[in-house]
N, C-alpha and C positions, 0 to 999 in steps of 0.2 A: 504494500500500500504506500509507502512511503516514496517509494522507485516511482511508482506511478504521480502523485504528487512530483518528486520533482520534477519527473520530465514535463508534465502539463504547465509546470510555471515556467519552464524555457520561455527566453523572449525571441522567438523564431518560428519560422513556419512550420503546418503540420506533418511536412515531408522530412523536414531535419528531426521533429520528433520520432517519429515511425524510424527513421534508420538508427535514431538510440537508442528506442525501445528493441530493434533486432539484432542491435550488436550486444546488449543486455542479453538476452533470449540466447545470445552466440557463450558470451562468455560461462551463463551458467553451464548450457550443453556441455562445454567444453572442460569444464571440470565434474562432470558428471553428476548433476543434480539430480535427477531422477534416480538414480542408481545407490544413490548413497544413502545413510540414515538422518535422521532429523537433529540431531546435534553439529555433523557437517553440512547439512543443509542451512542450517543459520547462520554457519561460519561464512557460507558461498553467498547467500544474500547479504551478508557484510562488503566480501569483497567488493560484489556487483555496486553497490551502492558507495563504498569506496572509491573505485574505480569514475563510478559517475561525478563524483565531487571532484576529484581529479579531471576528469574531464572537462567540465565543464569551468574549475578553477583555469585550467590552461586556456581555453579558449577566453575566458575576461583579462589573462596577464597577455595574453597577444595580440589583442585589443586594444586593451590601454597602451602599452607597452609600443604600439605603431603609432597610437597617437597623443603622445605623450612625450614633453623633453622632463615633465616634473620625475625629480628624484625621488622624492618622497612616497611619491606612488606608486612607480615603478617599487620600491623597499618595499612596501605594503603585500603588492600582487607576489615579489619571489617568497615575499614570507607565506603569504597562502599557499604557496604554492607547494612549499618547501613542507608543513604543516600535510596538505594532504597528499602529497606522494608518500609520506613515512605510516599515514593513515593508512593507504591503499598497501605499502608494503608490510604491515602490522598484521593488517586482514590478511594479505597471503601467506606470510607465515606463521600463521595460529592454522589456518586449513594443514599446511604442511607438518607442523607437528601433530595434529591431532591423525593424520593418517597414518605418518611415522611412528605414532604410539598403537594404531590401530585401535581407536578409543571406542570403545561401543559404551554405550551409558542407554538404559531401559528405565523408564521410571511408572510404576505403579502406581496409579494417583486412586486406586479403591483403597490399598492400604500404606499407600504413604512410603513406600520403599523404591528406592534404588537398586538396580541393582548392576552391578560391575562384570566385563567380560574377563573377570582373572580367575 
């Protein structure tokens, strides 16, 4: 829900939306969202949404940044920018250790238990 909120606030046409919402749709594929359990699955809906603030951060720092001699701003946009690429690379490797540990986590919400793949 949130994915979808951002892309609708884009200030662009609804063609540039549609190719973000598909590259969205590309990236989950591509780390296997359907296939995985719902603990990685939240981890991958991080990324994606990661990824989109990244996105869409770059494209306002190369904006500005063409029409802009202010420094100040220019500082402003790399600090953004700087902020969500470490964001987007945080969400990638939380995904990557939790494969690497091969986490499975079950949760019983009739009786309140966890339960652990060990």
């Amino acid at each position: 829900m949130a994915l979808k909120q951002r892309i609708d606030a884009f200030h662009s046409n609804d063609a540039f939306k549609e190719v973000t919402r598909s590259k969205c749709r590309e990236l989950k594929k591509s780390l296997d969202f359907e296939k995985t359990n719902s603990l990685e699955k939240l981890a991958i809906e991080q990324i994606v949404i990661s990824w989109l603030n990244y996105y869409q951060t770059e494209m306002r720092f190369a904006s500005t940044f063409s029409n802009t001699t202010n420094s100040e701003t220019a500082l402003y946009w790399e600090k953004r920018l700087s902020f969500a690429s470490r964001r987007y690379n945080r969400a990638l490797d939380t995904l990557y250790k939790m494969r690497k540990m091969n986490l499975v986590v079950q949760v019983n919400q009739a009786h309140n238990q966890i339960v652990n793949n060990e």
